[in-house]
ROSE-4610 file (N, C-alpha, C; in Angstrom, 1 decimal, always signed):
// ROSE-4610
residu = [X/X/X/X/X/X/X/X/X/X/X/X/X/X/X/X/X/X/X/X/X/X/X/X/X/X/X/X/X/X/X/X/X/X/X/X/X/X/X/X/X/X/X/X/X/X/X/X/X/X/X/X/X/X/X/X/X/X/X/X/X/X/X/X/X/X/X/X/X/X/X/X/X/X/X/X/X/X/X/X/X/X/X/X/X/X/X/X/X/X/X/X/X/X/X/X/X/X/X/X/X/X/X/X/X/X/X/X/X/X/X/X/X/X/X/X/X/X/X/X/X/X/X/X/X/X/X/X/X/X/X/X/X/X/X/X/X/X/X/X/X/X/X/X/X/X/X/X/X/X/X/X/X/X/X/X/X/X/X/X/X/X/X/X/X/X/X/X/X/X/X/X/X/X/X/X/X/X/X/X/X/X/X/X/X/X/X/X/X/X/X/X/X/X/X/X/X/X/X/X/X/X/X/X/X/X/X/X/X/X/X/X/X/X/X/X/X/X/X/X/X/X/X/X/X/X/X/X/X/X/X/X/X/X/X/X/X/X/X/X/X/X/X/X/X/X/X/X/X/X/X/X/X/X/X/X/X/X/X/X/X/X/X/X/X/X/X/X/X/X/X/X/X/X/X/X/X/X/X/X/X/X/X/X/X/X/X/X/X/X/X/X/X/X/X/X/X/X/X/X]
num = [1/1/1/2/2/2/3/3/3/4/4/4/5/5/5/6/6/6/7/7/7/8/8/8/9/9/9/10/10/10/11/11/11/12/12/12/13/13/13/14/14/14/15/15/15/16/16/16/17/17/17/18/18/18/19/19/19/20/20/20/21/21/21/22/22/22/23/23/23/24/24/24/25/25/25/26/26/26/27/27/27/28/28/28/29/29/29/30/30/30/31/31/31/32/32/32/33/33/33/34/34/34/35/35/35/36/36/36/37/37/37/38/38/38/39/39/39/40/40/40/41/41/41/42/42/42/43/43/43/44/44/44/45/45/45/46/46/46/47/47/47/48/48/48/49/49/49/50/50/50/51/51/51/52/52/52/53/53/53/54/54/54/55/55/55/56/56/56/57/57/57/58/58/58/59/59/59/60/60/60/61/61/61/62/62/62/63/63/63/64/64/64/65/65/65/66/66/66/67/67/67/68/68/68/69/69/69/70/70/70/71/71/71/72/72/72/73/73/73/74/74/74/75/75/75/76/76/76/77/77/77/78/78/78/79/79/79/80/80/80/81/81/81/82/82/82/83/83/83/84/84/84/85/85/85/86/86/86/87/87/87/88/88/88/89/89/89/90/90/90/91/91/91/92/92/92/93/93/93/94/94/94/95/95/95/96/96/96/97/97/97/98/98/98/99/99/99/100/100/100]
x = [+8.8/+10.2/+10.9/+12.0/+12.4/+14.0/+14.2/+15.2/+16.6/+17.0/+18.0/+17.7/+17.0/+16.7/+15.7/+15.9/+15.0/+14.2/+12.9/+12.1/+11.8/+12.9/+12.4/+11.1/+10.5/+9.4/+8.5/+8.7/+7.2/+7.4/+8.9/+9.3/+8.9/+9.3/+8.7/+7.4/+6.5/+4.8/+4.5/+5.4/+5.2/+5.4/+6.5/+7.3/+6.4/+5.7/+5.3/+4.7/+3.5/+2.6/+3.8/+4.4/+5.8/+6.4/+6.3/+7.7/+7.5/+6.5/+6.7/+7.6/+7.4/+8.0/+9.5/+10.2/+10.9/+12.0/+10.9/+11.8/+12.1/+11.2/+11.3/+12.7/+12.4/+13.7/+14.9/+15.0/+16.3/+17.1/+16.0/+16.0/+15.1/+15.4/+14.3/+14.4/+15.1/+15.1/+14.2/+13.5/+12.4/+11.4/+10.6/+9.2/+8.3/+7.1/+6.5/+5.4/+5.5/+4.8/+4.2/+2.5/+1.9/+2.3/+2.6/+3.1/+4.8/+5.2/+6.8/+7.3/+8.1/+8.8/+10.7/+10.8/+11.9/+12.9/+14.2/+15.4/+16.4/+17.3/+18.8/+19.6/+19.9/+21.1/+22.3/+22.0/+23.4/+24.4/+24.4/+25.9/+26.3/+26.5/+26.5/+26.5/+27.6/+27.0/+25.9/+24.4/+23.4/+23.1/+22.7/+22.5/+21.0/+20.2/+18.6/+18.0/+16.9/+16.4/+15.2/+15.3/+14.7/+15.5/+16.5/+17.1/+16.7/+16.5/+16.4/+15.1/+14.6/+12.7/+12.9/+11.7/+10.8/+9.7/+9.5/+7.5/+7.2/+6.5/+5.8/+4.5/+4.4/+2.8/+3.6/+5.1/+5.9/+7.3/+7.3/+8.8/+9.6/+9.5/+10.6/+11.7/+12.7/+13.6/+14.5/+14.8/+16.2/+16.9/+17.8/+18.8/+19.3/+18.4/+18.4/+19.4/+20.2/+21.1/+22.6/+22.5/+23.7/+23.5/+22.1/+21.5/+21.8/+21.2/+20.8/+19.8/+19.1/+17.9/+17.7/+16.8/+16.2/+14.5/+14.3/+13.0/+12.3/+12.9/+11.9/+12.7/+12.0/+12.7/+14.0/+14.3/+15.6/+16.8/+16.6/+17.6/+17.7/+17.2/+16.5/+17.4/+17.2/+17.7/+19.8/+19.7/+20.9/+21.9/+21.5/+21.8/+22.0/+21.4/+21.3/+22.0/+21.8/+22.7/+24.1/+24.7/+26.0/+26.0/+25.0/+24.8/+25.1/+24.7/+24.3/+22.6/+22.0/+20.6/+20.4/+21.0/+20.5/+20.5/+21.3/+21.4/+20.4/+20.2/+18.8/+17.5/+17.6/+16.0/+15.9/+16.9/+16.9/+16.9/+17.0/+16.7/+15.3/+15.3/+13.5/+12.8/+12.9/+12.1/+11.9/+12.9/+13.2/+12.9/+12.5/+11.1/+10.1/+9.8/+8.7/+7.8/+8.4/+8.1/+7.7/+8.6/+8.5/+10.3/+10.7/+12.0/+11.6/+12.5/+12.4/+13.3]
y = [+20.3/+20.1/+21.5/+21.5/+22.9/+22.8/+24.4/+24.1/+23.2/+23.8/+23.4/+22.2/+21.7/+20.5/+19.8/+18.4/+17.3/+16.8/+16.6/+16.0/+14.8/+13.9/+12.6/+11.5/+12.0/+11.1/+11.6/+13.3/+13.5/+13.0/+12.7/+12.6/+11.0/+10.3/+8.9/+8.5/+9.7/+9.7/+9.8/+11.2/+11.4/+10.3/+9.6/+8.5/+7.4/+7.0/+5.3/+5.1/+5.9/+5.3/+5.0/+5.5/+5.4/+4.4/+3.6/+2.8/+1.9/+1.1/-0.3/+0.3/+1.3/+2.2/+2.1/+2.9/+3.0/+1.9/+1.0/-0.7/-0.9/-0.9/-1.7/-1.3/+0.3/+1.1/+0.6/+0.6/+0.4/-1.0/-2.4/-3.6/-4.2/-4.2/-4.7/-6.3/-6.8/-8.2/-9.0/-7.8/-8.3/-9.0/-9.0/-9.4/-9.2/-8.8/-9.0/-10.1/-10.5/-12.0/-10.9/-11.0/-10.3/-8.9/-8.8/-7.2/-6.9/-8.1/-7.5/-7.7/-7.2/-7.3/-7.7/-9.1/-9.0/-9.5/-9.4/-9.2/-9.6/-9.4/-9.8/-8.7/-8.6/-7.7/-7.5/-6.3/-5.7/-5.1/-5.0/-4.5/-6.0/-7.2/-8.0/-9.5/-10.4/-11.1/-12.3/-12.0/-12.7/-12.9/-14.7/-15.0/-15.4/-15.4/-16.0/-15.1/-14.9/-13.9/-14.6/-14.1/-14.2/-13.6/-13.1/-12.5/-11.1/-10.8/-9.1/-8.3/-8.0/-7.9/-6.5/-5.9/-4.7/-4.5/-4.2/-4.4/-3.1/-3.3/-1.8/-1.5/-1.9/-1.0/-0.3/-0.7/+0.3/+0.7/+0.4/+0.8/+0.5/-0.6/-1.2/-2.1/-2.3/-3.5/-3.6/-5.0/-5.9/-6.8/-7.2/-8.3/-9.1/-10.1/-11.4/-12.2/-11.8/-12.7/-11.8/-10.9/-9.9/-9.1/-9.0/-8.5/-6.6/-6.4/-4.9/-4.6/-3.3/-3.0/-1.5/-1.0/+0.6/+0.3/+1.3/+1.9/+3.0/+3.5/+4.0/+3.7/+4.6/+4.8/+5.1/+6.3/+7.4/+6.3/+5.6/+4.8/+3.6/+2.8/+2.0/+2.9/+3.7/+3.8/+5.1/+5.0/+5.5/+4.2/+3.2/+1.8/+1.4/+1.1/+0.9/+1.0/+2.2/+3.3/+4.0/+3.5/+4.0/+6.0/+6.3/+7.6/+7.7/+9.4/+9.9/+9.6/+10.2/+10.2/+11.5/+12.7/+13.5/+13.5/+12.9/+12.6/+11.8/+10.6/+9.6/+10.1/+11.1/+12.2/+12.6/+13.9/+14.4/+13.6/+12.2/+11.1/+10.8/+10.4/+10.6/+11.3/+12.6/+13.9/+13.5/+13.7/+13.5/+12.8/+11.3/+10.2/+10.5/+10.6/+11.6/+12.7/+13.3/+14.4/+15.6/+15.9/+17.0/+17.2/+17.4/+17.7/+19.6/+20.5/+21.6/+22.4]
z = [-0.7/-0.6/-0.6/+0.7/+0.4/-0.7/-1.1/-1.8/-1.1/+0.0/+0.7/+1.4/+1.7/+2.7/+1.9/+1.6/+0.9/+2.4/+1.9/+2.7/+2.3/+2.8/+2.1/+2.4/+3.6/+3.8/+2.5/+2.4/+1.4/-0.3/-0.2/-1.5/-1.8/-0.7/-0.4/-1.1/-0.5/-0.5/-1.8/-2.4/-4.0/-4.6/-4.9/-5.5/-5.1/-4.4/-3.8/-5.3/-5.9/-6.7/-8.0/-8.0/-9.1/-9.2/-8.1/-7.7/-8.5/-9.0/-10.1/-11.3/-11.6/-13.2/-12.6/-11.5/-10.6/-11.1/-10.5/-10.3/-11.5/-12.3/-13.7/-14.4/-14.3/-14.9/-13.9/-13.1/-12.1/-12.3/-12.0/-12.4/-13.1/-14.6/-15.5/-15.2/-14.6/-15.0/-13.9/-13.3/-11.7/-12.2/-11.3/-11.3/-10.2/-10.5/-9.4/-8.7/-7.7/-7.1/-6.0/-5.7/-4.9/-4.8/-3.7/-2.9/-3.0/-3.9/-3.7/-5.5/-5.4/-6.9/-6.2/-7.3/-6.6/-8.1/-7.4/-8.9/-8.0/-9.0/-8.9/-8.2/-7.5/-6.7/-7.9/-8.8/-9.2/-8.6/-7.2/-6.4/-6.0/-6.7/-6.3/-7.6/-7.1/-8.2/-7.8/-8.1/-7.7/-9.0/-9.0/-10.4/-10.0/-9.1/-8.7/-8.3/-8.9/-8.0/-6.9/-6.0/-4.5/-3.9/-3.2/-2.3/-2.0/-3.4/-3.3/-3.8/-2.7/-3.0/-2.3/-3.1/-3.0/-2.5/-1.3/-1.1/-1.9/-2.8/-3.7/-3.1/-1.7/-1.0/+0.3/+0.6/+1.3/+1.0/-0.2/-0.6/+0.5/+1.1/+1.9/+1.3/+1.6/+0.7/+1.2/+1.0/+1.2/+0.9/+0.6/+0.6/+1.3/+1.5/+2.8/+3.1/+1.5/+1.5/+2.4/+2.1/+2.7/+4.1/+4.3/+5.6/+5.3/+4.3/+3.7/+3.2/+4.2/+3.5/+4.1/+3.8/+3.7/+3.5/+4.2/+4.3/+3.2/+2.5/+1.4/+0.1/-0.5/-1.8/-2.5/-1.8/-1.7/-1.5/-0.6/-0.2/-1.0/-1.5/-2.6/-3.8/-4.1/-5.4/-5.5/-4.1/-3.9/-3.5/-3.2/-2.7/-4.2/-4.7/-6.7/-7.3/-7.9/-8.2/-7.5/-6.9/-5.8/-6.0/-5.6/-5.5/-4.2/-3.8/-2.8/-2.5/-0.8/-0.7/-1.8/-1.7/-2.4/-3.6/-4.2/-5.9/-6.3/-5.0/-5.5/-5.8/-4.8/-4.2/-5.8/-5.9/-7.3/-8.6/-8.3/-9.8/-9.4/-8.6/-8.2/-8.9/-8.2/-8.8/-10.1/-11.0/-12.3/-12.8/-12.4/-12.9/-12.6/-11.6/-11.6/-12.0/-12.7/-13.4/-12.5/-11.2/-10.3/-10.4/-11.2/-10.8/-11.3/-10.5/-10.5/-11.5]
């Protein structure tokens, strides 16, 4: 990762094996069934969870019910969190234990 430019696919790659810890912290109130962990949409008032799933073997995710989703992580937790991508990257890091 360079200082000025985030490389979010590598950050992606770093963060994958994370992502259950990730979720847990983000939406404790999930679960996971097979390959997906899914929860409640907090941007949102969802009282069931199914709508809003995680595949944790590609940090893919979406909300079926509103037709929103993202491809890795960064976006996942900037989507979350009402951050920026770069603020997310940098909360990333920071769970992760590579923040600089």
């Amino acid at each position: 990762m360079q200082h000025n430019r985030i490389d979010f696919a590598a950050l992606h790659q770093q963060a994958l094996p994370y992502l259950p810890a990730i979720l847990r912290r983000m939406l404790p109130d999930g679960q996971v069934k097979g390959s997906e962990y899914i929860a409640r949409n907090p941007k949102r008032a969802d009282h069931h969870l199914g709508s809003f799933k995680v595949n944790i073997l590609t940090g893919k995710w979406a909300d079926f019910a509103i037709g929103i989703s993202g491809g890795d992580i960064a976006s996942l937790v900037a989507y979350v969190l009402s951050i920026s991508q770069s603020d997310a990257a940098t909360w990333v890091l920071r769970i992760i234990g590579r923040a600089s």
